[in-house]
Rosetta silent file (secondary structure, phi, psi, omega in degrees, C-alpha in Angstrom):
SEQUENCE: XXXXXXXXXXXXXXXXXXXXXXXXXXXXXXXXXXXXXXXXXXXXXXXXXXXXXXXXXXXXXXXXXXXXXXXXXXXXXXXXXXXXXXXXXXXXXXXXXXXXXXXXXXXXXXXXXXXXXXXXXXXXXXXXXXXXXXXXXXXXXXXXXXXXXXXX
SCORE:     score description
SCORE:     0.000 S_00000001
   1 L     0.000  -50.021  178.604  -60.485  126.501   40.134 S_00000001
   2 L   -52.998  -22.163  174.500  -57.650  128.561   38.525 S_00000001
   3 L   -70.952  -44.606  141.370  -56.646  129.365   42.029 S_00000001
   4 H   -28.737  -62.066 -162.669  -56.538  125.892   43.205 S_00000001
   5 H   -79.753  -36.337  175.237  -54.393  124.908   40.438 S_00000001
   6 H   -80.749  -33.818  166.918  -51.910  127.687   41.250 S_00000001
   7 H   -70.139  -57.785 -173.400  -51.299  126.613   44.875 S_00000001
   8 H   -41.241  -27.761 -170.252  -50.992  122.872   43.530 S_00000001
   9 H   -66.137  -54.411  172.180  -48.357  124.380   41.028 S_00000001
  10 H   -49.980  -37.983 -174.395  -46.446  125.680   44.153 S_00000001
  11 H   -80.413  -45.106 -175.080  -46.721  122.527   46.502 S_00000001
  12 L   -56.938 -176.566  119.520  -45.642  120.230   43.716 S_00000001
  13 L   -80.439  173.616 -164.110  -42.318  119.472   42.248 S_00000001
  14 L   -88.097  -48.239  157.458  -41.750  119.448   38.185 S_00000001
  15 L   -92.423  147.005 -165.588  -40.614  115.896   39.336 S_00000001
  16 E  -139.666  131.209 -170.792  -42.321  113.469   41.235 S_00000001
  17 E  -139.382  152.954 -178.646  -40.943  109.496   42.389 S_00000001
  18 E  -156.958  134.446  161.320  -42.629  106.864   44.956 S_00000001
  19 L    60.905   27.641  163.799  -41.098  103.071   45.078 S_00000001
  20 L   111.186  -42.690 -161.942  -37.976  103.049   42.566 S_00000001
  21 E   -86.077  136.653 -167.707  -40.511  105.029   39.802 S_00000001
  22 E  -118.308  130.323  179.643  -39.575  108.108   38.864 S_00000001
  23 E  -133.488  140.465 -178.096  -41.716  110.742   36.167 S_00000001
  24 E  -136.749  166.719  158.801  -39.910  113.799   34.990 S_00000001
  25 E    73.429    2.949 -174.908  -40.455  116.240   32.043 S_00000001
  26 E   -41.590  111.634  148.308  -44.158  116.804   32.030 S_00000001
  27 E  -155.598 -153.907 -156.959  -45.843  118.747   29.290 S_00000001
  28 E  -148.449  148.311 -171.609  -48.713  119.833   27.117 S_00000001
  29 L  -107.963  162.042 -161.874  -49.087  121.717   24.030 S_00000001
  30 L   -91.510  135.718  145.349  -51.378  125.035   24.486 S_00000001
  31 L   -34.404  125.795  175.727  -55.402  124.867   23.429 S_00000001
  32 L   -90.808  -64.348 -152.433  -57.178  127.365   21.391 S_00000001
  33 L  -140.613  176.170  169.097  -60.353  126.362   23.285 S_00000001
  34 L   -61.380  -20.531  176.764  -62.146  123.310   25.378 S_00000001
  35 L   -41.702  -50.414 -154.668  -63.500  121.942   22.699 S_00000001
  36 L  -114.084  140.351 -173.747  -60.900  119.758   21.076 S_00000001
  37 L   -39.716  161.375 -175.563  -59.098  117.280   23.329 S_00000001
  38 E  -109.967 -174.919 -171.496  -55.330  118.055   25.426 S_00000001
  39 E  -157.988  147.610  163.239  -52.454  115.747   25.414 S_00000001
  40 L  -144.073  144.151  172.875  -49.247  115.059   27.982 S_00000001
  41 E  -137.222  154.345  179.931  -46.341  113.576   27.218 S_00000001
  42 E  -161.533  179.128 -176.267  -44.038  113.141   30.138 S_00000001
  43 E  -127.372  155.838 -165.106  -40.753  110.483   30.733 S_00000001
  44 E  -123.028  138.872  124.141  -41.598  107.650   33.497 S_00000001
  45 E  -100.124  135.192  169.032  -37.829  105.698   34.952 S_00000001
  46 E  -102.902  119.529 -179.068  -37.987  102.942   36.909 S_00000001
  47 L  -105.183   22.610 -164.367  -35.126  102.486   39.086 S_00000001
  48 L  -126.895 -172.276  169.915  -36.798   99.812   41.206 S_00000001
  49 L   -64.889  178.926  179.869  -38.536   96.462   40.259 S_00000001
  50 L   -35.556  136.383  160.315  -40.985   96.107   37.171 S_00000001
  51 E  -146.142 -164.517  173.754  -44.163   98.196   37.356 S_00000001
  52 E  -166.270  159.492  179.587  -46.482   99.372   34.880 S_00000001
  53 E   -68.733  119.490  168.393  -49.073  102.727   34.494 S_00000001
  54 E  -119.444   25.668 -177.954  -52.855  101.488   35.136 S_00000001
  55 E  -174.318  146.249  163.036  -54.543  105.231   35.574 S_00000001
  56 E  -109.151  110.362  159.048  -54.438  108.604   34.428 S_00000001
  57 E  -132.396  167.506 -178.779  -56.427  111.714   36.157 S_00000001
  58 L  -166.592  138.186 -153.525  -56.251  115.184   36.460 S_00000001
  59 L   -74.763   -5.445 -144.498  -58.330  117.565   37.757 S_00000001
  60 L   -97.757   -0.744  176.545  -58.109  120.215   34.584 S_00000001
  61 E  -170.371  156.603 -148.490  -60.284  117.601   32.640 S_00000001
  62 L   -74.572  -18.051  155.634  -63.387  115.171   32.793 S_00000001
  63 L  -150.152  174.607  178.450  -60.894  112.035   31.948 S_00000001
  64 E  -122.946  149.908  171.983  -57.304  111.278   31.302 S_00000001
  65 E  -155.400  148.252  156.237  -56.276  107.906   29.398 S_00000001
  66 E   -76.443  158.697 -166.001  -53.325  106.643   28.092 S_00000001
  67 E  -156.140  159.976  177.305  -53.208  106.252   24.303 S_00000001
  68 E  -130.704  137.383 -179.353  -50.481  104.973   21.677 S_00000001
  69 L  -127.129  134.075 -168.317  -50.530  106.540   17.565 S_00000001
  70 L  -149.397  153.525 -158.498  -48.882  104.107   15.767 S_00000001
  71 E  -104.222  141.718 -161.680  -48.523  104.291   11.688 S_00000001
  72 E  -124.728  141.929  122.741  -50.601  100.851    9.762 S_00000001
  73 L    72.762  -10.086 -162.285  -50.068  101.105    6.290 S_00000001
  74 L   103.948   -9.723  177.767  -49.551  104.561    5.952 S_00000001
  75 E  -108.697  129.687 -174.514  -52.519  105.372    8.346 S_00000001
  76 E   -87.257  129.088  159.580  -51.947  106.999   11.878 S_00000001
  77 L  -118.781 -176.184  167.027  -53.980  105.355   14.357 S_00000001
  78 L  -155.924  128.224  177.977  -54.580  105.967   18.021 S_00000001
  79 E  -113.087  140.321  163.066  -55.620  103.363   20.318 S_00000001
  80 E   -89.281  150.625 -173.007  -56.061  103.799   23.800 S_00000001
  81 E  -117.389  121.535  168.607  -53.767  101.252   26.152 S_00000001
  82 L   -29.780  -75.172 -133.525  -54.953   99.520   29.824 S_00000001
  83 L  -149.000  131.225 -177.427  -52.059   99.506   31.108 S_00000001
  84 E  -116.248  103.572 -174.746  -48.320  100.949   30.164 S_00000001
  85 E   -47.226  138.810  159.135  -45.271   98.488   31.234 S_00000001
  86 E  -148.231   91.755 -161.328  -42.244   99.669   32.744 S_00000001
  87 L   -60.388  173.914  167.292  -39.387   97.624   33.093 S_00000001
  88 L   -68.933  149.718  157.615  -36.937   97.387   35.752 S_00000001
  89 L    73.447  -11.935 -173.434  -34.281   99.481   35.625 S_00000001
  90 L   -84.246  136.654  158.348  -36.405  100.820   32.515 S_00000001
  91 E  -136.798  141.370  176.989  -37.586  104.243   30.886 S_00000001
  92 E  -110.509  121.705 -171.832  -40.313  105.261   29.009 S_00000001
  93 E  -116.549   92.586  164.433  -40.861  108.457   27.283 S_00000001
  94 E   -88.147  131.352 -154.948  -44.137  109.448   25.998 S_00000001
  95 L  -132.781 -175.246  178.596  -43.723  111.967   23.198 S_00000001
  96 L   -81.561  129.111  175.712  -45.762  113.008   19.872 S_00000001
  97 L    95.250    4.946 -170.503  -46.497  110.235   17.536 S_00000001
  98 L  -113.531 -150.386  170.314  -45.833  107.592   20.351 S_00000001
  99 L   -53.997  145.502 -155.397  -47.173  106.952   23.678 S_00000001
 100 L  -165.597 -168.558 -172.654  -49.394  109.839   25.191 S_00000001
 101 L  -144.997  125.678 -174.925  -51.869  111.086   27.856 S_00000001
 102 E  -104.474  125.187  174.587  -55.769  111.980   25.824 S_00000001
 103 E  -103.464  103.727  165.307  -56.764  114.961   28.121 S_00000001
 104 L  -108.363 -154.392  176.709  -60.498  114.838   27.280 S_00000001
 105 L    40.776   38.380  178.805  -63.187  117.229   28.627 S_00000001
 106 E   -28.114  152.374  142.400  -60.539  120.469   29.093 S_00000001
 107 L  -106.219  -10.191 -176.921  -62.244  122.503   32.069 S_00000001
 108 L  -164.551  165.919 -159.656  -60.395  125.131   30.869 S_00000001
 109 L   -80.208  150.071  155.736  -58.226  126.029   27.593 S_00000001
 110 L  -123.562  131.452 -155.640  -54.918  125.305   28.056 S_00000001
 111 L  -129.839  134.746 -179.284  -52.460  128.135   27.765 S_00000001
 112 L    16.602   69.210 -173.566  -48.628  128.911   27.643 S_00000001
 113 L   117.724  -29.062 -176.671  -46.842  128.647   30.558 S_00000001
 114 L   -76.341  163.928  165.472  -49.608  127.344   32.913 S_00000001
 115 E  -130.344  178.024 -173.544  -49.255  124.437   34.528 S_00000001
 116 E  -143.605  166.072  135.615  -51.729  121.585   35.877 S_00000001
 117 E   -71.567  158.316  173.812  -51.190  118.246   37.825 S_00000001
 118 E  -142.317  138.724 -177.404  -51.083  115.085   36.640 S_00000001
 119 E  -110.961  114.484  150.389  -51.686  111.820   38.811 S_00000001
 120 E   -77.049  149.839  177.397  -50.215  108.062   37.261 S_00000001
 121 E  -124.791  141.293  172.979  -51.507  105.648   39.092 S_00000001
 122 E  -156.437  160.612 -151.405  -49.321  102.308   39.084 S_00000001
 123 L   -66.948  -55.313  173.629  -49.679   99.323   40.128 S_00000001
 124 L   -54.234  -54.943 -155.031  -46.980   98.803   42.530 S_00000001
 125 L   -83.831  -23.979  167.070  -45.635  102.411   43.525 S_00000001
 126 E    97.658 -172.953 -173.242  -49.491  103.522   44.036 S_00000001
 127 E   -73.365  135.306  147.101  -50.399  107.333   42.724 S_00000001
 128 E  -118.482  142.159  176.535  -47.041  109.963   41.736 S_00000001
 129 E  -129.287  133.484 -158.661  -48.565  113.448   40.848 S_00000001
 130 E  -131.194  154.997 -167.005  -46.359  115.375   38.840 S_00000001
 131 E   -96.408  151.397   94.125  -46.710  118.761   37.637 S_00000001
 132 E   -56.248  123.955 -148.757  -47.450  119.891   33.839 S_00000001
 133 E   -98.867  110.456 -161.382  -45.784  122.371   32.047 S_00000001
 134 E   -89.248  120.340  142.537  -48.276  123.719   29.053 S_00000001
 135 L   -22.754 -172.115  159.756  -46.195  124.796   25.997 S_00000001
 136 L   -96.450  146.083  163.247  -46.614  127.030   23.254 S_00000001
 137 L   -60.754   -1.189  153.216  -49.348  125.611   20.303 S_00000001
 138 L   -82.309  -35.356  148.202  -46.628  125.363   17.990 S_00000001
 139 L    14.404   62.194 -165.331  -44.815  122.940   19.947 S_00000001
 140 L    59.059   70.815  143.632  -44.067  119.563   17.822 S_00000001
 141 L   -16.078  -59.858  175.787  -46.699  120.466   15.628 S_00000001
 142 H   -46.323  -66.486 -150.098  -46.548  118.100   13.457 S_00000001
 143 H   -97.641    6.521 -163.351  -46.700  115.207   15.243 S_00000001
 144 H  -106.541  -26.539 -157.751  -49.043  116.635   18.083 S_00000001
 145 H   -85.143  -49.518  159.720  -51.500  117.824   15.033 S_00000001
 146 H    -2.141  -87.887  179.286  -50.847  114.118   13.890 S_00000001
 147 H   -46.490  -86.177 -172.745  -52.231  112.729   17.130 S_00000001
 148 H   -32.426  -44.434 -149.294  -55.094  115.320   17.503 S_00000001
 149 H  -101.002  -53.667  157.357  -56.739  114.930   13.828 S_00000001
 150 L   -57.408   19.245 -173.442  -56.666  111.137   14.422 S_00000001
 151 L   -56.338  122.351  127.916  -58.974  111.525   17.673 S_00000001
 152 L  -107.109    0.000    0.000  -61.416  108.731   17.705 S_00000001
């Protein structure tokens, strides 16, 4: 599998565009173990008409979802989201305490430096597979631990 994953690293670009939509910036904070769920944050522009995200997958875990942590009250939720909107002419950046990617089922730890694919699916533009670049486990800490602890 690890092998796999290293030719996909090669064949890919860091960026990946189809139809006007564009995804750049891909990454991941590192794992201690399989246990506890991954995350992506990546930036999506659309330089084309309107689209929106309606799939996640990746091969490095048993699903992918989009998810939003948003503060109620003083309480951090996380919801997962259908579908993620992207206007024309529009960009969207999902980062820690916002918009996200719930890596659940790890197949494998995720560690420093490695990287994985990641496939959006959208409605118009169809699949872009983009590469992800796994961090260090300190790596917006806060707002990544945030997200993580608030798993439901």
């Amino acid at each position: 599998m690890r092998y796999l994953l290293v030719i996909a690293a090669l064949l890919l670009p860091a960026a990946a565009s189809a139809e006007g939509v564009g995804v750049s910036d891909a990454w991941s904070r590192a794992t201690v173990t399989t246990a506890a769920p991954g995350v992506a944050y990546l930036t999506i522009t659309d330089t084309g008409a309107a689209d929106s995200v309606t799939g996640v997958s990746t091969p490095i875990a048993a699903s992918a979802s989009l998810h939003q942590s948003t503060t109620e009250g003083g309480v951090m939720r996380m919801t997962p989201v259908p579908a993620l909107p992207i206007a024309a002419g529009g960009t969207v950046t999902l980062a820690p305490g916002g918009y996200h990617i719930m890596l659940e089922g790890l197949t494998q730890a995720l560690k420093a430096g490695d990287q994985f694919p990641l496939t959006l699916t959208f409605e118009h533009a169809g699949p872009i597979t983009t590469m992800v670049t796994v961090k260090p486990l300190g790596t917006a800490a806060k707002s990544m631990m945030d997200d993580m602890s608030h798993h439901h």
